[in-house]
C-alpha positions in Angstrom: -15.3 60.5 202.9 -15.9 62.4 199.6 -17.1 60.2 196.6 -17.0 61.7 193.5 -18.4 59.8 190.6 -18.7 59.9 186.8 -18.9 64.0 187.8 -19.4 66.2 184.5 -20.3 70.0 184.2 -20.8 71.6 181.0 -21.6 75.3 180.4 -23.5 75.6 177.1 -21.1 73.4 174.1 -18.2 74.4 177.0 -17.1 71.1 179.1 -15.7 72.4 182.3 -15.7 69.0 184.1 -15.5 65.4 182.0 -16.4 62.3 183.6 -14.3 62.3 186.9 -14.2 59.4 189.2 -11.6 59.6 192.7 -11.9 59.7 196.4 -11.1 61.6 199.1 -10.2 59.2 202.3 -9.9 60.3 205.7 -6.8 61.0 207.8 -4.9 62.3 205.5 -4.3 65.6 203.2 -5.9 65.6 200.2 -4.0 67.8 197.6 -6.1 69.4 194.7 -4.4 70.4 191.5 -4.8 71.3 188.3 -3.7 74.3 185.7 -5.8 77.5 185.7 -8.9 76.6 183.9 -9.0 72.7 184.8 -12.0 72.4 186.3 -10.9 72.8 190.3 -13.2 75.5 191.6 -16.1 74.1 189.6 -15.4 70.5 191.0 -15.6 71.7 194.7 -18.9 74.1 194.4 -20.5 70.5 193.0 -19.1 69.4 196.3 -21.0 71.4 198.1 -24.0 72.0 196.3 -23.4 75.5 194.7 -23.4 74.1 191.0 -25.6 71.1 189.6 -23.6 68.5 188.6 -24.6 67.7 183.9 -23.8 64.1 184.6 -22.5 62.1 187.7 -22.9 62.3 191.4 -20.8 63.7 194.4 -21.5 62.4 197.8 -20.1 63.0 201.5 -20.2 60.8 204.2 -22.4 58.7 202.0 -25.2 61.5 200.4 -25.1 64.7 198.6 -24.3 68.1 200.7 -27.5 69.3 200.1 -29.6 66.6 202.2 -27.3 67.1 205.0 -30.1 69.7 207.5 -27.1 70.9 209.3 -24.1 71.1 207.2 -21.6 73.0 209.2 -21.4 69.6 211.5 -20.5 67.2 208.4 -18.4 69.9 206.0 -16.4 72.9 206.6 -15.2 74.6 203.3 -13.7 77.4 202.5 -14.2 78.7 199.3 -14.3 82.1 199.0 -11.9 84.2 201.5 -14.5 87.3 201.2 -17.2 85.7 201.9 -18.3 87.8 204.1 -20.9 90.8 205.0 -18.1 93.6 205.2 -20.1 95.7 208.2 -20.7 92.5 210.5 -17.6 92.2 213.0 -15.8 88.9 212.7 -18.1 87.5 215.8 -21.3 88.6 214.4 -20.3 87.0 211.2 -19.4 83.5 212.9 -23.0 84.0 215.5 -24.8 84.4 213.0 -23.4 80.8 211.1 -23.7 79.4 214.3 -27.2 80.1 215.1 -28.2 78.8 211.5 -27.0 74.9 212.6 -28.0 74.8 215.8 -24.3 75.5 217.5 -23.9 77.6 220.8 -22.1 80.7 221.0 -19.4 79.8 222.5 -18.6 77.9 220.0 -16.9 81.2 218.1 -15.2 82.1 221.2 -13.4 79.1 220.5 -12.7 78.9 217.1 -11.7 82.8 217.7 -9.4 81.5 219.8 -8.1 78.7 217.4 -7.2 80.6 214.6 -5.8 83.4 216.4 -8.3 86.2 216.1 -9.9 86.5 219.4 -8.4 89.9 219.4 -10.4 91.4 216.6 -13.4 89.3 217.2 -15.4 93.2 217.6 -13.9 94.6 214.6 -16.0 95.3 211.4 -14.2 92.4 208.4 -14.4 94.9 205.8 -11.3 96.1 207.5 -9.6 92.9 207.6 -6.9 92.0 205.7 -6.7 88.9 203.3 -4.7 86.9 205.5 -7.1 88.0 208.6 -10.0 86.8 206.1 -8.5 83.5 205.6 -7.8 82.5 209.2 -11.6 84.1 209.7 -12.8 81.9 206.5 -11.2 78.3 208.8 -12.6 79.8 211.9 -16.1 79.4 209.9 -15.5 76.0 208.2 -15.0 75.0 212.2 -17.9 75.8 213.6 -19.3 72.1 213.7 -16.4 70.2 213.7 -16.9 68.8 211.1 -15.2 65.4 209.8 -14.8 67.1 206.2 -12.6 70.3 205.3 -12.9 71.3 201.9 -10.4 74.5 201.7 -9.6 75.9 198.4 -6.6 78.5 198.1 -6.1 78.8 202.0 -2.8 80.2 202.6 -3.4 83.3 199.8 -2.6 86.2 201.6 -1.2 84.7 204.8 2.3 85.5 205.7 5.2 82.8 206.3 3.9 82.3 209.9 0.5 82.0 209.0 1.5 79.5 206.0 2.9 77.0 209.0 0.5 77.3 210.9 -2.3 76.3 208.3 -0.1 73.3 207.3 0.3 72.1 211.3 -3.7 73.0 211.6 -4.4 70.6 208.2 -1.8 68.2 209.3 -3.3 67.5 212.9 -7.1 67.9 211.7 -6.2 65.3 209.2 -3.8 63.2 212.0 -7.5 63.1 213.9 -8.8 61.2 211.1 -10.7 63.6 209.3 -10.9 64.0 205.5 -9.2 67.5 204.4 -8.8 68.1 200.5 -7.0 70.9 199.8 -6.6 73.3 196.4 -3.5 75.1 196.1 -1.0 76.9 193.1 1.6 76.6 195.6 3.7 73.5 195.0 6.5 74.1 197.2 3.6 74.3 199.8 1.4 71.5 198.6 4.7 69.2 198.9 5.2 69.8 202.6 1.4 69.4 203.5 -0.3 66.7 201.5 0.1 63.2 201.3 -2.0 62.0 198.2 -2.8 64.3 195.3 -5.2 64.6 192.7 -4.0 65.9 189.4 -6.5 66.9 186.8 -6.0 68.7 183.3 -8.9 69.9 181.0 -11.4 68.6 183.3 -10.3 64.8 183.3 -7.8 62.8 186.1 -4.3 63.0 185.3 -3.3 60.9 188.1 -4.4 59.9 192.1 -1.4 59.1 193.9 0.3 59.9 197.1 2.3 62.7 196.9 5.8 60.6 196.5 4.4 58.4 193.8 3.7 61.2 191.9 6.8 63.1 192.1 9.0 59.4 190.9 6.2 58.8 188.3 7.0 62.3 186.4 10.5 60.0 185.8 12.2 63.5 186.3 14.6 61.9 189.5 18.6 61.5 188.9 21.5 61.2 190.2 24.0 64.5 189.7 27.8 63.4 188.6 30.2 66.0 188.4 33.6 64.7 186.6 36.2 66.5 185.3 36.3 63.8 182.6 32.2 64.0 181.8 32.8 63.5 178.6 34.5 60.0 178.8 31.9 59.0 181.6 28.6 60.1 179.4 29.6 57.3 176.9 30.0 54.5 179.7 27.3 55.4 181.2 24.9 55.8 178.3 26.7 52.5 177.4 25.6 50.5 180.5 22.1 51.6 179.8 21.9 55.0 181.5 20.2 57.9 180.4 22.3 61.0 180.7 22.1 64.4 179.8 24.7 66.9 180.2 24.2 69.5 182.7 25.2 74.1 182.5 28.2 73.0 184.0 30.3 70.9 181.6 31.6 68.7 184.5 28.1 67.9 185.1 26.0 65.1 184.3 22.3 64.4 185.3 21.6 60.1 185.0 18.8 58.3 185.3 18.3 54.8 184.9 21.4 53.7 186.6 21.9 54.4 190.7 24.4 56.3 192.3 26.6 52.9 193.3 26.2 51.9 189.7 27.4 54.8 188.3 30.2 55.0 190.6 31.4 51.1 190.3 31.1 51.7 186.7 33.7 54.9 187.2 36.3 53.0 189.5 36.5 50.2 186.8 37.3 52.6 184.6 39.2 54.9 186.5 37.6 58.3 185.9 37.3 60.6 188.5 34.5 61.6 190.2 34.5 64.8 192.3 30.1 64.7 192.7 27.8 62.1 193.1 24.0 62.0 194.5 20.6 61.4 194.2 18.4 64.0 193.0 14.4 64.3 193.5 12.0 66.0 191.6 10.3 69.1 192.8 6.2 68.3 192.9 6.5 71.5 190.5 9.0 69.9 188.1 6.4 66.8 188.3 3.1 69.3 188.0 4.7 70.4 184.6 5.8 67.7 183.5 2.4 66.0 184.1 0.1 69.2 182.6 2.6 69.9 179.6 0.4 69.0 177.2 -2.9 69.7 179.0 -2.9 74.0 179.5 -5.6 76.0 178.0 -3.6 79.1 178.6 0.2 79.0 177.4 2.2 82.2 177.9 5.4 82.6 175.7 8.6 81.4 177.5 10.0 83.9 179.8 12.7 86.3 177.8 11.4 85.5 174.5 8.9 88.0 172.2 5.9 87.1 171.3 
């Protein structure tokens, strides 16, 4: 697994990355957030050697990237999609990684094969598109099988299909018992293919928790009630201990603190009619936001309004 420990990285007076302490387990998806700015990108390339850590240690499978003598068998990362010599043809480029650990050539064959791009393997990458780049990018991280995949930004550029298939291929790779940690922006995405996330804000944890925990944690759940009496119903409510807030619609009410069958007991004894009532669960976006509010280094104006 991935051990990250007391990890700090400061650029001149600038603190990128402050003190942080997590792990990432295997068999299961690891989800990697964080606002533009707090500290992600920097945080992997410690990973993996590419930056040297100010303070703290990282650690896979139980010692640093760089004592590992062939990498591509313990880590496959992605962190760059154009990482690439443009004039190479997608095979040449994945031979040549191969021959650097000690892997046969057929291993590209058949990770060609895996990601779909045994079709192109002769053609130069500097022709390939960013979606080709990114399925070319996995088709690199494994080479060695590894029992680590550090991917960062994988589905940028991949179209719907390609975005379920990189989910399934996480998914199953991490099903297998390897350790995947994943970086995204895309929270509709991240909620469908990780399990546990890591939040962090400003360079420091914001929370480790599965992805569920995380979501009911932002306290942003309720239950929708639509009443053509709201009015009447936002008192008893409020006075049973609810919280409630009225909704656009003014028939609508959004609770929490009270459950649905609490809510609607507390309507029959009253008898005030209820045409809506249902759980509601927080997007992981609603939950990102809510959690990096009052962490951003970059805040744009609302949307409509003039700066």
């Amino acid at each position: 697994m991935i051990e990250v420990r007391q990890l700090s990285k400061r650029y001149g007076q600038h603190l990128v990355v402050d003190g942080l302490d997590f792990d990432v387990r295997p068999g299961r998806v690891t989800g990697f957030l964080g606002p533009n700015g707090a500290g992600k990108s920097t945080t992997m390339r410690m990973m993996l050697g590419l930056d040297r850590p100010s303070a703290g240690s990282v650690s896979i499978n139980g010692r640093p990237y760089a004592r590992w003598r062939r990498p591509l068998h313990e880590v496959g990362a992605v962190l760059e999609v154009r990482a690439m010599h443009g004039g190479r043809s997608a095979y040449n480029h994945l031979l040549c990684l191969a021959q650097s650990n000690g892997l046969p050539s057929r291993r590209v064959h058949e990770v060609l094969e895996l990601v779909g791009l045994e079709s192109v393997a002769r053609r130069r990458t500097k022709g390939f598109s960013l979606g080709m780049s990114q399925r070319l990018g996995i088709a690199a991280a494994m080479l060695g099988d590894p029992p680590v995949l550090l991917l960062d930004e994988p589905v940028n550029g991949l179209d719907p299909e390609g975005i379920v298939w990189v989910r399934q291929f996480l998914r199953a790779r991490a099903a297998e018992g390897r350790t995947v940690l994943l970086s995204s922006h895309l929270m509709s995405e991240m909620a469908l293919t990780a399990d546990h996330l890591i939040v962090i804000a400003q360079g420091r944890l914001v929370v480790e928790a599965s992805t569920a925990e995380v979501i009911r944690r932002s306290g942003l759940d309720h239950v929708l009630v639509r009443s053509p009496q709201a009015g009447r119903l936002h008192r008893l409510l409020a006075e049973a201990g609810g919280t409630v807030r009225d909704g656009d619609d003014p028939a609508e009410l959004h609770v929490s603190g009270l459950t649905s069958a609490a809510i609607g007991d507390i309507a029959a004894a009253h008898r005030v009619t209820v045409h809506e009532l249902g759980p509601r669960q927080a997007s992981l976006e609603a939950a990102f936001l809510e959690l990096t509010r009052d962490r951003l280094d970059f805040r744009a104006h609302p949307a409509g309004e003039v700066a």
